[in-house]
C-alpha positions in Angstrom: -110.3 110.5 -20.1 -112.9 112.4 -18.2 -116.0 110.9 -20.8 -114.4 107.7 -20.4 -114.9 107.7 -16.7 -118.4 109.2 -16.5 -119.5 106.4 -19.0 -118.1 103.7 -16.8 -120.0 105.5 -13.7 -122.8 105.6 -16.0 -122.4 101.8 -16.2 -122.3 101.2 -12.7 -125.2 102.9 -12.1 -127.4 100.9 -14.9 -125.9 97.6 -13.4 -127.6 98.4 -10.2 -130.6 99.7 -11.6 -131.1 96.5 -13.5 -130.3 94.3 -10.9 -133.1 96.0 -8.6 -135.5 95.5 -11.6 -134.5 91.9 -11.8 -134.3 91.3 -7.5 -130.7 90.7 -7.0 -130.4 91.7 -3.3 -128.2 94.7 -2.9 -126.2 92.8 -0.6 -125.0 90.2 -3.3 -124.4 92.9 -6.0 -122.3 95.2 -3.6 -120.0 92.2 -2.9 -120.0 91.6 -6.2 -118.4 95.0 -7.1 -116.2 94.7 -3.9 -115.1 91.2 -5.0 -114.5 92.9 -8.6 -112.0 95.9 -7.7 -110.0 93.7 -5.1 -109.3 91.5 -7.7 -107.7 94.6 -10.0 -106.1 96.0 -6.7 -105.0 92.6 -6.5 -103.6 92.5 -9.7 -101.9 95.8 -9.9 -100.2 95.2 -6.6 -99.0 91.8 -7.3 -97.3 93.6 -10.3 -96.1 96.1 -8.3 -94.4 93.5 -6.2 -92.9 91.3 -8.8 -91.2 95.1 -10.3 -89.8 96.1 -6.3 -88.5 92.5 -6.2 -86.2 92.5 -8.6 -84.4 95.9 -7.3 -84.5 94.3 -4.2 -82.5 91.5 -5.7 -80.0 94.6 -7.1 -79.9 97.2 -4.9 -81.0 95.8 -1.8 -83.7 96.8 0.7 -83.0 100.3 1.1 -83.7 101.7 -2.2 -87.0 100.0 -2.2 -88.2 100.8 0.9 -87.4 104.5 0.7 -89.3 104.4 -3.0 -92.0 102.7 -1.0 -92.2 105.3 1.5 -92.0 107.9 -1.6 -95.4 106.6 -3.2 -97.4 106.0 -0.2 -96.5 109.7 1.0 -97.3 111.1 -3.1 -100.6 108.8 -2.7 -101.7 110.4 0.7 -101.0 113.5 -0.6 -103.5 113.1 -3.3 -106.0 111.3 -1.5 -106.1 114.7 1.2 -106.3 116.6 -1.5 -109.3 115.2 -3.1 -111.3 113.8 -0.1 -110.4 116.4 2.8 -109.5 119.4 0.9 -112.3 119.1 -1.6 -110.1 120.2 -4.4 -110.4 119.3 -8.0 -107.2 118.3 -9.0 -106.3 117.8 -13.0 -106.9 114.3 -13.4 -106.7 114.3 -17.1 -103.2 115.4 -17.1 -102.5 112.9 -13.6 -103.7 109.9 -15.8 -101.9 111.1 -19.3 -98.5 111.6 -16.9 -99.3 108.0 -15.3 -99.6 106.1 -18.7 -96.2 108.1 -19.6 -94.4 106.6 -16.6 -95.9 103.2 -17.1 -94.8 103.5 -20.8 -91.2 104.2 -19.4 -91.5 101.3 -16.4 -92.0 99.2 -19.4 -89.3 100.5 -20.9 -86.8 99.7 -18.1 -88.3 96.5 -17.5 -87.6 95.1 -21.6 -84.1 96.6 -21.2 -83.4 95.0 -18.0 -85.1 91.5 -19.2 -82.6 91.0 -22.3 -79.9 92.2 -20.4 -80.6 89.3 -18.1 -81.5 87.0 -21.1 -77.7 87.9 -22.6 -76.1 87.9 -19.1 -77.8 84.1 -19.0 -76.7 83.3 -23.1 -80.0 82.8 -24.1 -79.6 85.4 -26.5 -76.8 86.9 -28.2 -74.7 90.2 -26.9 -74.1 92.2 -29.7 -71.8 95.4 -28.7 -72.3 98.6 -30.0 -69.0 100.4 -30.2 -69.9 103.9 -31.4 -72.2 104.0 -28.5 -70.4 102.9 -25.6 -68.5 106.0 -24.9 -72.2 107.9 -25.2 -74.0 106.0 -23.0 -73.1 106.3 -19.4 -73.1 103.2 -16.8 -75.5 105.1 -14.9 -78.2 104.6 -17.7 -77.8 100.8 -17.6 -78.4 101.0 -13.8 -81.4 102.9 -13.4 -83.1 103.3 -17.0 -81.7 99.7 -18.2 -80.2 101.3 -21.5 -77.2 99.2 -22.6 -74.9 99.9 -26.1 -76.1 96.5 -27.0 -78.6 95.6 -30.3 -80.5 92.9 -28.6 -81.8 95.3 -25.5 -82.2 98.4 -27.9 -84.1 96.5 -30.3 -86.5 95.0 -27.9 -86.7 98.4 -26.0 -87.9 99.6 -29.8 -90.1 97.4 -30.2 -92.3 97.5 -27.2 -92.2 100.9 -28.0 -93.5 100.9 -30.8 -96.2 98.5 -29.6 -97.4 101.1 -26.9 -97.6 104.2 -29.5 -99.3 102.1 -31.8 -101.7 100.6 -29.6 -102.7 104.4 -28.7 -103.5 106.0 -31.7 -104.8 102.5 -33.1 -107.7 102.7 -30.2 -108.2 106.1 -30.8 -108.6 105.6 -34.5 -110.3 102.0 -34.3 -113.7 103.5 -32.5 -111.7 103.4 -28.8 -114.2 106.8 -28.4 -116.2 106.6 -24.9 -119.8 106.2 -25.2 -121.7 109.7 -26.1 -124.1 110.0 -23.4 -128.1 110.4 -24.3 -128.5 113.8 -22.5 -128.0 116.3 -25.2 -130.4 114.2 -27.5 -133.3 114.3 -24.9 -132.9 118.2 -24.7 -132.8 119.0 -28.2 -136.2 116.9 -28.2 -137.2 118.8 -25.2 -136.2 122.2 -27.2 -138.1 121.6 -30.0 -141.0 120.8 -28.5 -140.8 124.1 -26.6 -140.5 125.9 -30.0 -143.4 124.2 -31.3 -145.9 125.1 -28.5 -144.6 128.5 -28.7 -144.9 129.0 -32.5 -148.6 127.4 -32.1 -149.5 129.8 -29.0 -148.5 133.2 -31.1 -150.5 130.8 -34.4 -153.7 131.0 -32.4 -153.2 134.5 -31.6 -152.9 135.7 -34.8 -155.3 133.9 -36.9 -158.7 132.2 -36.9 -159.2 128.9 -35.3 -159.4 127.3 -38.4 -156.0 128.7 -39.6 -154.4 127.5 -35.8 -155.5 123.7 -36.3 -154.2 123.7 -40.1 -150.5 125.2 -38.8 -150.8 122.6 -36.1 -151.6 119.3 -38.4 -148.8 120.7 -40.3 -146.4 121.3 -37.2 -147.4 117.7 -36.0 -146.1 115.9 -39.5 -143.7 118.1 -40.8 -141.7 119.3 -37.2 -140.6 122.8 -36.0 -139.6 124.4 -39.7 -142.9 124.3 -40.7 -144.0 126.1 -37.4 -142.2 128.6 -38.0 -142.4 129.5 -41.5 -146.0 129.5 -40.7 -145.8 131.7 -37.9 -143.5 134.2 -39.8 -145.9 134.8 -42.4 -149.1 134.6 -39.4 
């Protein structure tokens, strides 16, 4: 998670390089990021409205407005900790724990979609009777599992869609971007080595012994350096 989001920053940053190199005004390309994360706040809270509608539509107002109340306080919370406090929260495990709630959201939501879908005989209600003396009411209220195939079965299969979808991106290349850094000081250390291994070459020889070591250090890299300089 953590090189996913330092390669996206890292992306950000080239985008406004280039677009100085190019002369896009900073103006323009700052609304243009602006306009770019309200439409994802947008999104995500459109969502989030559709989701409290439908309890609202169950349970009335007061349930949603105290789990209103709940996230806003939890989100100030963790926006004093990070920007007041200065504290480095784990935000590998807050992300990991966010894609396991939105995996059981999802959940909740198939369940309670083919519940409504059998309440409204579009599909069929198929009772399971070894189950309906396991399963509580309670579960059907607030986790939207019913002793029925249809909502099982579609509960199972979104599911599986989620698990698979993970460890198909992780398998499928879904790797962040390696960054370029540790490539430029290897280069950097290697070069070191070789003006070292020259420097004690020059020492210990003749002249004409230093430029031979260093036409070989210049076409054959930093293992010929230093074999040479072991037996200088």
């Amino acid at each position: 998670w953590g090189g996913w989001i330092r390669a996206h920053n890292r992306r950000r940053k080239s985008l406004v390089e280039n677009a100085r190199a190019v002369g896009i005004s900073q103006r323009h390309l700052w609304w243009g990021l602006i306009l770019l994360g309200f439409t994802s706040l947008y999104r995500e809270g459109f969502e989030v409205v559709l989701f409290l509608q439908g309890y609202y539509l169950r349970l009335g107002g007061g349930v949603v407005l105290k789990g209103a109340l709940l996230g806003i306080v939890l989100t100030g919370l963790v926006a004093i900790l990070t920007f007041v406090l200065q504290q480095r929260l784990p935000y590998r495990k807050m992300l990991i724990t966010t894609g396991i709630l939105l995996g059981m959201v999802l959940l909740v939501m198939v369940g309670e979609q083919a519940q409504e879908m059998q309440a409204a005989h579009w599909i069929p209600t198929t009772q399971i009777s070894q189950l309906a003396n396991v399963i509580p009411p309670w579960m059907g209220m607030w986790f939207a599992v019913f002793p029925t195939v249809e909502t099982l079965v579609a509960q199972l299969i979104a599911a599986v869609l989620v698990i698979g979808s993970y460890y198909a991106a992780r398998h499928l290349g879904g790797a962040p971007p390696q960054s370029a850094e540790p490539a430029t000081e290897a280069q950097a250390e290697a070069k070191a080595a070789i003006v070292e291994s020259l420097g004690s070459a020059a020492q210990a020889g003749s002249p004409a012994a230093f430029q031979s070591r260093a036409a070989a250090a210049a076409e054959t890299g930093p293992p010929v350096v230093a074999a040479s300089a072991g037996r200088a």
